[in-house]
MDTraj code that builds the backbone (N, CA, C; nanometers):
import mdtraj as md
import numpy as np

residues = "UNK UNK UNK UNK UNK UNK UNK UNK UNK UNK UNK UNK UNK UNK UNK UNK UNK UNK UNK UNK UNK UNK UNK UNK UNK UNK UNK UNK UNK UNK UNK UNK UNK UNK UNK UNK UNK UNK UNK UNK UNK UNK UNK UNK UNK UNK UNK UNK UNK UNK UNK UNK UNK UNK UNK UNK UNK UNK UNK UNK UNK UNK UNK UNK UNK UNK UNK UNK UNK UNK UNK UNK UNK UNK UNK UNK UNK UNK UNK UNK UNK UNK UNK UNK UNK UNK UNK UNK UNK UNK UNK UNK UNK UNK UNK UNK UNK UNK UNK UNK UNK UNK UNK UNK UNK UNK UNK UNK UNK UNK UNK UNK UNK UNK UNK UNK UNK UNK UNK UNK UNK UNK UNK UNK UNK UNK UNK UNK UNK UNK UNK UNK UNK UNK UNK UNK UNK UNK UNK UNK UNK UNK UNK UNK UNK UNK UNK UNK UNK UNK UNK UNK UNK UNK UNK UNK UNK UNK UNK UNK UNK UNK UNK".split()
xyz = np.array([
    [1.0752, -2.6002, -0.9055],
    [1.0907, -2.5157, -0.7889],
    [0.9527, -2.4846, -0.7321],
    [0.9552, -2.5261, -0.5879],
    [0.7997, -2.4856, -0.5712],
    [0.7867, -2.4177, -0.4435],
    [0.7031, -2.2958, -0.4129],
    [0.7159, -2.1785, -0.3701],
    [0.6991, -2.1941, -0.2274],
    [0.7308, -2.1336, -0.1552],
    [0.7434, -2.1305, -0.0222],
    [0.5908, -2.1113, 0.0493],
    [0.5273, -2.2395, 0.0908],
    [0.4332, -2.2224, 0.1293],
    [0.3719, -2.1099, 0.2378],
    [0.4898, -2.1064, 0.3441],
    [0.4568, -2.0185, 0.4707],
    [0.4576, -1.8666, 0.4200],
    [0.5101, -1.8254, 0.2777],
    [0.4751, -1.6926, 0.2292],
    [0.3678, -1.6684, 0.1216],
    [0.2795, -1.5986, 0.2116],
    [0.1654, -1.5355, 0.1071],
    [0.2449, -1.4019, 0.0669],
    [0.2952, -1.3434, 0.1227],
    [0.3181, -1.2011, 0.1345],
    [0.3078, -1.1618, -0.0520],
    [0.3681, -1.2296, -0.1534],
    [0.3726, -1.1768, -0.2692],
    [0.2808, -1.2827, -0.3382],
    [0.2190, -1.2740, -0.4818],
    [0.1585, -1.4049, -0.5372],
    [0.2800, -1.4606, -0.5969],
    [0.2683, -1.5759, -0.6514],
    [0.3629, -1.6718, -0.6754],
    [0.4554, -1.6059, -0.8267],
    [0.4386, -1.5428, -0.8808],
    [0.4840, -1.4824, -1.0093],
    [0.5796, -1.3766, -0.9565],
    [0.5146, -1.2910, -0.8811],
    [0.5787, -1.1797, -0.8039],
    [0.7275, -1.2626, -0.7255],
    [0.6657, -1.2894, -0.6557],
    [0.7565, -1.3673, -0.5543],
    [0.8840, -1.4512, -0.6308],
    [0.8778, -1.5181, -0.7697],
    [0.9429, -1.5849, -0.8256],
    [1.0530, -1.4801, -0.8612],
    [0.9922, -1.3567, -0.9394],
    [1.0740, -1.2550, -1.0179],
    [1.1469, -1.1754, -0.8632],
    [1.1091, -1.1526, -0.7286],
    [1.1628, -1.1528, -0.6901],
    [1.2846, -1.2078, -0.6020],
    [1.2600, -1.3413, -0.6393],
    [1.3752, -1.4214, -0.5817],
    [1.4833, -1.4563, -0.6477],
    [1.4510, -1.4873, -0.7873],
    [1.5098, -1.4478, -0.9280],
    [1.5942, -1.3704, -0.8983],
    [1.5623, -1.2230, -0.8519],
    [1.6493, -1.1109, -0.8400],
    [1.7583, -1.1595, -0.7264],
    [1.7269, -1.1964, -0.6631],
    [1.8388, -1.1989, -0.4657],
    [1.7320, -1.1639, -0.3926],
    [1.6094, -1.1409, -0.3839],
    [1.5298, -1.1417, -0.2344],
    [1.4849, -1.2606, -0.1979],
    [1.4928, -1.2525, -0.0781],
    [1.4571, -1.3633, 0.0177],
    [1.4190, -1.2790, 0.1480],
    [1.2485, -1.3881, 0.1886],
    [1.2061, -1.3106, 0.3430],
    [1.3291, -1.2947, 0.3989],
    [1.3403, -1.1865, 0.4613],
    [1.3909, -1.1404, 0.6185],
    [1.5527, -1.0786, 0.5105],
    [1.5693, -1.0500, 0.4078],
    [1.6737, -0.9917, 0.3360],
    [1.6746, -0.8708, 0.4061],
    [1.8116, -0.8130, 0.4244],
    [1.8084, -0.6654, 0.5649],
    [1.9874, -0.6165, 0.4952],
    [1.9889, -0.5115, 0.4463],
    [2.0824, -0.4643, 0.4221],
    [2.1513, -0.3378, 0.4761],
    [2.1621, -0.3184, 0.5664],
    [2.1021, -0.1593, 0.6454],
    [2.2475, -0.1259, 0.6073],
    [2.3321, -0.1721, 0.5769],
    [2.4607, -0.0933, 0.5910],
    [2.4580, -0.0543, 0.4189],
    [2.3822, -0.1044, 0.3476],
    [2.3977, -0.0241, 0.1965],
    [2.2775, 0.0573, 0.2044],
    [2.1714, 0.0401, 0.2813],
    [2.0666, 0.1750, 0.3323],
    [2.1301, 0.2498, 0.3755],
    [2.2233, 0.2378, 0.4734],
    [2.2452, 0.3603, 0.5710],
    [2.3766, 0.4754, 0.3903],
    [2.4466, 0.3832, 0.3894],
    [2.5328, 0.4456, 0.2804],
    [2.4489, 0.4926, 0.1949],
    [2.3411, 0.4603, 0.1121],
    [2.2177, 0.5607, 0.0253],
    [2.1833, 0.6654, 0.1056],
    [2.1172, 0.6631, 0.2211],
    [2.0979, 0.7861, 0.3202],
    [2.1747, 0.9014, 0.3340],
    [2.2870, 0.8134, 0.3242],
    [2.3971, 0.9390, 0.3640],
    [2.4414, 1.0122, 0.2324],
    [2.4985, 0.9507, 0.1170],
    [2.4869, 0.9918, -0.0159],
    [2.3595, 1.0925, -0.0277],
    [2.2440, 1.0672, -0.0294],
    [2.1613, 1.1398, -0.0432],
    [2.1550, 1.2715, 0.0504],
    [2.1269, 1.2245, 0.1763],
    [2.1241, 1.3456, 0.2703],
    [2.2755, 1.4417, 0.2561],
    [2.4115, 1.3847, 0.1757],
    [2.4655, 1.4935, 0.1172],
    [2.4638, 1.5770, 0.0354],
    [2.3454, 1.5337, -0.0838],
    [2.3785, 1.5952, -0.2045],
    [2.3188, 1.7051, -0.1924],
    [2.3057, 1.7885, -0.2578],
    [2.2499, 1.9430, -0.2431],
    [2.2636, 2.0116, -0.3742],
    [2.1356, 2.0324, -0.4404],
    [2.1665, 2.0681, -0.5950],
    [2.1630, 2.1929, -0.6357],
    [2.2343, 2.2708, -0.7406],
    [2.2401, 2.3438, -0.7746],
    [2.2015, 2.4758, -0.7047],
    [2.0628, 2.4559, -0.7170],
    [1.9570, 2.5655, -0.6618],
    [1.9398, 2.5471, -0.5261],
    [1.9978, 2.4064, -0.4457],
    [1.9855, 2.4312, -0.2655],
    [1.8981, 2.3454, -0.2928],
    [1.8344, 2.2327, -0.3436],
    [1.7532, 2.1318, -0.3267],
    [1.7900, 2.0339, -0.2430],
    [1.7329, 1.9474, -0.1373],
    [1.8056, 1.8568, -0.0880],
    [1.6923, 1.7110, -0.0883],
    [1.7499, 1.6686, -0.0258],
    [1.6535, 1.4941, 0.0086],
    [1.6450, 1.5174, 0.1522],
    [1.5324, 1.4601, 0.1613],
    [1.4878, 1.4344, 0.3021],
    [1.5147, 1.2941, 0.3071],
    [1.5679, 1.2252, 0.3872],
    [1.5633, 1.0744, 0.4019],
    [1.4710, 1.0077, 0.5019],
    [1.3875, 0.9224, 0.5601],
    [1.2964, 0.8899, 0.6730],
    [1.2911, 0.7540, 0.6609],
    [1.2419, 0.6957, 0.7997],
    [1.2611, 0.5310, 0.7815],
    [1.1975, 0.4518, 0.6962],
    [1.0981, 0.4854, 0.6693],
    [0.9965, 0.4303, 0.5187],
    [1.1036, 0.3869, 0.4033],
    [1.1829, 0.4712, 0.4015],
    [1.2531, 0.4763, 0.2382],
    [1.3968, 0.3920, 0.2937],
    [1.4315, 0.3934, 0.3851],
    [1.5056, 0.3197, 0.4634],
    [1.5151, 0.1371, 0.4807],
    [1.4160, 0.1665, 0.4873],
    [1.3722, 0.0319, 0.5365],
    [1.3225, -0.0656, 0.3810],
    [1.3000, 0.0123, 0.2903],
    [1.2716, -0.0113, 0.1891],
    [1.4359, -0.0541, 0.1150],
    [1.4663, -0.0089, 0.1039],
    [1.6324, 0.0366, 0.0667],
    [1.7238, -0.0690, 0.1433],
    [1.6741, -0.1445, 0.2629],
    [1.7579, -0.2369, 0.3313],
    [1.7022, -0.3711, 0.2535],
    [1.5411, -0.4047, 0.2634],
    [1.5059, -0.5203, 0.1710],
    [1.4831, -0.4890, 0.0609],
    [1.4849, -0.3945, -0.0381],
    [1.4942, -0.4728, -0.1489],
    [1.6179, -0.4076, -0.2450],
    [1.6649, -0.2666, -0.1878],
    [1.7993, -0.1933, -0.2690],
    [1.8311, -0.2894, -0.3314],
    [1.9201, -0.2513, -0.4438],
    [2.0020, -0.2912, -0.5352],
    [1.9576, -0.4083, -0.5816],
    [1.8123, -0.4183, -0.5887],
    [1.7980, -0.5913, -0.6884],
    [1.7409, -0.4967, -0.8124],
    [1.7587, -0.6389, -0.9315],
    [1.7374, -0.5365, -1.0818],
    [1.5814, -0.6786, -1.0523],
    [1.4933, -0.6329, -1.0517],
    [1.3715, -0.7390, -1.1233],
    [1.2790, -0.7054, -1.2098],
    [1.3002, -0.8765, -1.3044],
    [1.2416, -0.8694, -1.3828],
    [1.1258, -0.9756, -1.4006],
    [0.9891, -0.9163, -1.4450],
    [0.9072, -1.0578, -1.4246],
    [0.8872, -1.0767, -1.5898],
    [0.8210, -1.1913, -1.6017],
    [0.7975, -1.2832, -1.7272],
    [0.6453, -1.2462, -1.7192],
    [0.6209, -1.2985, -1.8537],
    [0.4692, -1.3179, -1.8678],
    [0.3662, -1.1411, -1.9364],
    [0.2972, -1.1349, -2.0277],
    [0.2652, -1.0540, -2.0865],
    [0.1822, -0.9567, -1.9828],
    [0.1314, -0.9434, -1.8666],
    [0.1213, -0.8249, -1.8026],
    [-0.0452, -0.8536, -1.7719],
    [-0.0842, -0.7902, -1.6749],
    [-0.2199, -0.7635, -1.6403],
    [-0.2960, -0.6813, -1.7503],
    [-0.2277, -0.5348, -1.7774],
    [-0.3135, -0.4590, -1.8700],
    [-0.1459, -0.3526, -1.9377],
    [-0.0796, -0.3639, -1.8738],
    [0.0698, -0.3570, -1.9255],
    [0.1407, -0.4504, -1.9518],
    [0.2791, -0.4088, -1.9850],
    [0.3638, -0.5212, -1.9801],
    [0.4417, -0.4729, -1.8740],
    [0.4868, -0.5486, -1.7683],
    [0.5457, -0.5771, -1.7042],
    [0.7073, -0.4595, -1.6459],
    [0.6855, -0.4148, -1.5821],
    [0.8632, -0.3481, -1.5395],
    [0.9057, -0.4406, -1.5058],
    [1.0418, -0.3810, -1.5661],
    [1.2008, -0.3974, -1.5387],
    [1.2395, -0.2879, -1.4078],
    [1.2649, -0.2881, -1.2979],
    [1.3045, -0.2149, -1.1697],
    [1.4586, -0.2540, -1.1790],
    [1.4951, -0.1653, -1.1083],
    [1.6200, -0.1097, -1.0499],
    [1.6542, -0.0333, -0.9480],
    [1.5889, -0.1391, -0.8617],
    [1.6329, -0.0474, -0.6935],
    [1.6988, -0.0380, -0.6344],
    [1.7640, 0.1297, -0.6687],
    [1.9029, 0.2025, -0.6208],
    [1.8126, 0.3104, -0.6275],
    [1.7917, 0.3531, -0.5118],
    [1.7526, 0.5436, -0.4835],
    [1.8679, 0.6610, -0.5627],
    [1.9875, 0.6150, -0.5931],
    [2.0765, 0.6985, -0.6356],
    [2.0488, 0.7640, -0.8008],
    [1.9320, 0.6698, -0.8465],
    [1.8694, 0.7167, -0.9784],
    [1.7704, 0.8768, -0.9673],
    [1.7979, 0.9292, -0.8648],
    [1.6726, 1.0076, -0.7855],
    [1.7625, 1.1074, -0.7782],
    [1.9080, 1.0680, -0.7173],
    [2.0038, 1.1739, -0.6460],
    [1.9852, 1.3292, -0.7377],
    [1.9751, 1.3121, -0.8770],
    [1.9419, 1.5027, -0.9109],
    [1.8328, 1.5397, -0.8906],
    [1.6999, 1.4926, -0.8563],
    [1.5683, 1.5069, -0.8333],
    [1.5022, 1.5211, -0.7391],
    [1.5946, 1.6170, -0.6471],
    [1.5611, 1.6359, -0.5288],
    [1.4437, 1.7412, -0.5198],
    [1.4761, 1.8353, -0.6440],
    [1.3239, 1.9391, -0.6335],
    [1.1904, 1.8777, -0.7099],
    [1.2329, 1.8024, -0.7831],
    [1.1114, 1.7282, -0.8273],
    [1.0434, 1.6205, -0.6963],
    [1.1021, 1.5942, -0.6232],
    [1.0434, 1.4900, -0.5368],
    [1.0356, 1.5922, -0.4504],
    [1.1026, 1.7254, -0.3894],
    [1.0565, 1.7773, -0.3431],
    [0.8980, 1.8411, -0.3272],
    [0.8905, 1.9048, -0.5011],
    [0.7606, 1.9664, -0.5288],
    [0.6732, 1.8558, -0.5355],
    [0.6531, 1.7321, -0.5513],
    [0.5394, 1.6116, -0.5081],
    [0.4887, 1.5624, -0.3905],
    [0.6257, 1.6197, -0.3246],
    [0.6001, 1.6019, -0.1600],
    [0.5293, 1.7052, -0.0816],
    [0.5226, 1.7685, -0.1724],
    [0.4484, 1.9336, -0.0932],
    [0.3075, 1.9030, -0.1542],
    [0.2680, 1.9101, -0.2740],
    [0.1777, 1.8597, -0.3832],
    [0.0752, 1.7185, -0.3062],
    [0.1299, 1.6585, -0.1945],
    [0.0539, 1.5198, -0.0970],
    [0.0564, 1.5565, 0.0410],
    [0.1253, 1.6586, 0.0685],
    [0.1644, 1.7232, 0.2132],
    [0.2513, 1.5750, 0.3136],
    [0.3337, 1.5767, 0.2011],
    [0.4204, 1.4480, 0.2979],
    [0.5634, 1.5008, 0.2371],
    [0.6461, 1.3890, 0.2973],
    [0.8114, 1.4046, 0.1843],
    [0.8270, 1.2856, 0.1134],
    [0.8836, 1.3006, -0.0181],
    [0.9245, 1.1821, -0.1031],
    [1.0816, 1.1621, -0.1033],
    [1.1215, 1.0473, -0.1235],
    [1.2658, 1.0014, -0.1180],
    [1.2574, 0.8994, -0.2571],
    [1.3627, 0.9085, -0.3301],
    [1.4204, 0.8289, -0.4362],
    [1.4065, 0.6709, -0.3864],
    [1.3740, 0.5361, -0.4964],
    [1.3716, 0.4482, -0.4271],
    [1.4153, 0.3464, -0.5595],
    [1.4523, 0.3852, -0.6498],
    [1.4792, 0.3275, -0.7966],
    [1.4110, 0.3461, -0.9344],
    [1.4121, 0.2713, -0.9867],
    [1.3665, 0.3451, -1.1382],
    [1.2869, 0.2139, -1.2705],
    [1.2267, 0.2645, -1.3530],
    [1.1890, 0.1528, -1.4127],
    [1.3020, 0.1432, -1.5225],
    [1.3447, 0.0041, -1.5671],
    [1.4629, 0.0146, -1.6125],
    [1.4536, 0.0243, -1.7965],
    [1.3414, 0.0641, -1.8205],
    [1.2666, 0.0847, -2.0016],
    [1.2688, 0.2071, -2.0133],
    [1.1978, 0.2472, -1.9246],
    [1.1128, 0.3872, -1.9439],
    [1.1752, 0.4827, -1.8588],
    [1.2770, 0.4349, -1.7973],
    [1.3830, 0.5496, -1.6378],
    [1.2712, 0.6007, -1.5665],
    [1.1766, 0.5596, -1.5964],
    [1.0548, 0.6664, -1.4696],
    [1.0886, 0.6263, -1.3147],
    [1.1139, 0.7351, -1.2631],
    [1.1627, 0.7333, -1.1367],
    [1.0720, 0.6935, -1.0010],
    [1.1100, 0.5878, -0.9451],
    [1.0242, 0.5513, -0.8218],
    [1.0314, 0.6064, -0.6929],
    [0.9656, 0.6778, -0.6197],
    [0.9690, 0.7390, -0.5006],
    [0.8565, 0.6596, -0.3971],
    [0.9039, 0.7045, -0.2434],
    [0.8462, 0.6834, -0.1722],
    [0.7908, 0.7883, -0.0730],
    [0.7043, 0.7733, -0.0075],
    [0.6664, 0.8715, 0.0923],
    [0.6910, 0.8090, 0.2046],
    [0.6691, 0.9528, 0.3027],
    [0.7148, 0.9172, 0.4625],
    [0.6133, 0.8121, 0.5325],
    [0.4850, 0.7770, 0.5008],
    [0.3877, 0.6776, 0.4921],
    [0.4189, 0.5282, 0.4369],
    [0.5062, 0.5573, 0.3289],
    [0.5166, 0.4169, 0.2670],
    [0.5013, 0.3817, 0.1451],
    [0.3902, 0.4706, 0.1101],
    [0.3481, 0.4632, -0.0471],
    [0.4519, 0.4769, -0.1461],
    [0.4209, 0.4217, -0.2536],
    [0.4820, 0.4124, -0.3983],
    [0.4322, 0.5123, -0.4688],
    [0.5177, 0.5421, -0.5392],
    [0.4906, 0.6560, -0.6933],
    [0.5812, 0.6168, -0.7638],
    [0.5547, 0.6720, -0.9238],
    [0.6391, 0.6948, -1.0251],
    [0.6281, 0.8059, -1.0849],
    [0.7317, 0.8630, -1.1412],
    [0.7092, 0.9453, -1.1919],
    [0.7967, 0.9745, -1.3730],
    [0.6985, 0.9868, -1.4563],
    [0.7823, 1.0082, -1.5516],
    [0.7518, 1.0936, -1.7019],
    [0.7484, 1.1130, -1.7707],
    [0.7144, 1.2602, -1.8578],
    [0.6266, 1.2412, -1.8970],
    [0.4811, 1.1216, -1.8263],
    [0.3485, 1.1476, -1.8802],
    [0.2689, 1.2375, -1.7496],
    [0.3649, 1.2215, -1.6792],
    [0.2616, 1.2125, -1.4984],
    [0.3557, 1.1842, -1.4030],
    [0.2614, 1.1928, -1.2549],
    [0.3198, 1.1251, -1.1912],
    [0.2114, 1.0261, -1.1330],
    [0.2352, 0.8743, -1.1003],
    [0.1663, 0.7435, -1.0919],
    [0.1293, 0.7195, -0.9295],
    [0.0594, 0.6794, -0.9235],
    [0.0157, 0.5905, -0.7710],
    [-0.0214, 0.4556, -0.7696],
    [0.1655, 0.4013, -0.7209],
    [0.1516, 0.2683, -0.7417],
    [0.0972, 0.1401, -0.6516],
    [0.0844, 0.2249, -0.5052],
    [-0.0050, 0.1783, -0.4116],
    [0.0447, 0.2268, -0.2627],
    [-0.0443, 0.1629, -0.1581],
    [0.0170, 0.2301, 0.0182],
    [0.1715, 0.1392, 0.0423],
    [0.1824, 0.0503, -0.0002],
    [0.3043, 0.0094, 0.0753],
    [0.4393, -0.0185, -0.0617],
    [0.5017, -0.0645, -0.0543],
    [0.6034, -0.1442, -0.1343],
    [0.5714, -0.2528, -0.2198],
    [0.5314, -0.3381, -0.1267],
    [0.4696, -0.4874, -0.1335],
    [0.3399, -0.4699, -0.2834],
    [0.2679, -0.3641, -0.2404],
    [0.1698, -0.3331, -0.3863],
    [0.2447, -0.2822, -0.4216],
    [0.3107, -0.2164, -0.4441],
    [0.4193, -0.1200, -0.5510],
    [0.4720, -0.2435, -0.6560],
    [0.5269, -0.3120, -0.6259],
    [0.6323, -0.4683, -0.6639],
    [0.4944, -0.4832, -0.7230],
    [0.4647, -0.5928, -0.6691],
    [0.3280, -0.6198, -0.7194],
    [0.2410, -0.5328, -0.8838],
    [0.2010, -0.4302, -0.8421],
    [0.1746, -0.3601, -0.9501],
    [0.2248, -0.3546, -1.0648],
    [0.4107, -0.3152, -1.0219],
    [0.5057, -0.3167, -1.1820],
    [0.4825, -0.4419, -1.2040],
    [0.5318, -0.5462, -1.1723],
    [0.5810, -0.6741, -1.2096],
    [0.4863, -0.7752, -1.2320],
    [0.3036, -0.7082, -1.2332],
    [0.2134, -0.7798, -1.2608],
    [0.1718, -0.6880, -1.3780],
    [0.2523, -0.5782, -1.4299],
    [0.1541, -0.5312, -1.4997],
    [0.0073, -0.3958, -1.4929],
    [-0.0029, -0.4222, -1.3873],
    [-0.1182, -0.3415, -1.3227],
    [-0.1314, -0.1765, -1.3639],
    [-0.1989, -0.1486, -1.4173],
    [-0.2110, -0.0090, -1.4473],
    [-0.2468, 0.0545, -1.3474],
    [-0.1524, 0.1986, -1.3366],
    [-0.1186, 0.2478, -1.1732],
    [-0.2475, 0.3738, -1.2043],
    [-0.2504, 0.4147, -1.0702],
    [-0.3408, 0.4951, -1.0825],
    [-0.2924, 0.6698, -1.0989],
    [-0.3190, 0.7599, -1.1977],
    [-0.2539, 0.8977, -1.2354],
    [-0.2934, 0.9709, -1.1242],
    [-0.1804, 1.0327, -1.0675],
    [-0.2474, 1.1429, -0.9622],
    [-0.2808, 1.2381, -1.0013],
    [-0.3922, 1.3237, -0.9427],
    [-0.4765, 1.4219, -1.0242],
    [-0.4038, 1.5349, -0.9461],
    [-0.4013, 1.6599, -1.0677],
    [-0.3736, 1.7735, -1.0308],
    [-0.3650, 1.8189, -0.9191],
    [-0.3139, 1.8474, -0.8120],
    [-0.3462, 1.9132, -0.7196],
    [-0.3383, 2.0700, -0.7033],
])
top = md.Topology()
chain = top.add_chain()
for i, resn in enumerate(residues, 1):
    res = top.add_residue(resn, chain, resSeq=i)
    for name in ("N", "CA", "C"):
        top.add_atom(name, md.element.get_by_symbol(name[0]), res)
traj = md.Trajectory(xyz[None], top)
């Protein structure tokens, strides 16, 4: 199998584990985005927590929702995530992504999870990646594209510092 020349967008490892999964350029799912949106923008927890939803996390949620990927190969300086992108792993964690979103002066939205460790992946209204999980919370880069990249190469994310 040999890789699609006209895409740089991922390196060839990345790109494999994601095609592996069901992505393919120009993959657009908006009608299982719009249904996460709405799920979310219903839920309302306990204490009155809610989700903010915005097109960042949207748009994220149309290309790559619901793929499970997994890459091969022993890792940059980790080993490698297992993802699971379904924002609905997020749905009780609305004050936790709340209080991170205040903590960057942006909003975070649920965006899936690592599928070892459940550390939860969020996005901001910018674009950026995070994780978050009972060591910290992670900065996995500005867009998606490094986010993927990062887990599935391995890459040790960067800890966000106290604020």
């Amino acid at each position: 199998m040999h890789a699609d020349r006209s895409s740089t967008r991922f390196s060839v490892p990345v790109d494999a584990a994601l095609r592996s999964a069901g992505w393919q350029p120009g993959r657009w799912d908006i009608k299982q985005a719009e249904y996460w949106a709405d799920a979310l923008r219903g839920h309302e927890s306990p204490a009155g927590h809610r989700h903010t939803v915005f097109p960042a996390a949207v748009e994220a949620w149309a290309e790559f929702g619901g793929l499970r990927v997994a890459a091969s190969g022993p890792g940059r300086q980790l080993a490698p995530a297992a993802v699971h992108l379904d924002p609905l792993h997020g749905l009780h964690m609305a004050r936790t992504l709340g209080d991170l979103g205040r903590a960057l002066d942006t909003v975070v939205c649920p965006l899936g999870e690592e599928a070892d460790s459940r550390a939860l992946l969020a996005i901001d209204a910018e674009g950026r990646v995070y994780t978050l999980d009972h060591t910290g919370d992670w900065y996995l880069g500005p867009d998606i594209d490094t986010a993927l990249t990062t887990l599935l190469s391995g890459t040790e994310p960067t800890r966000l510092t106290a604020v």
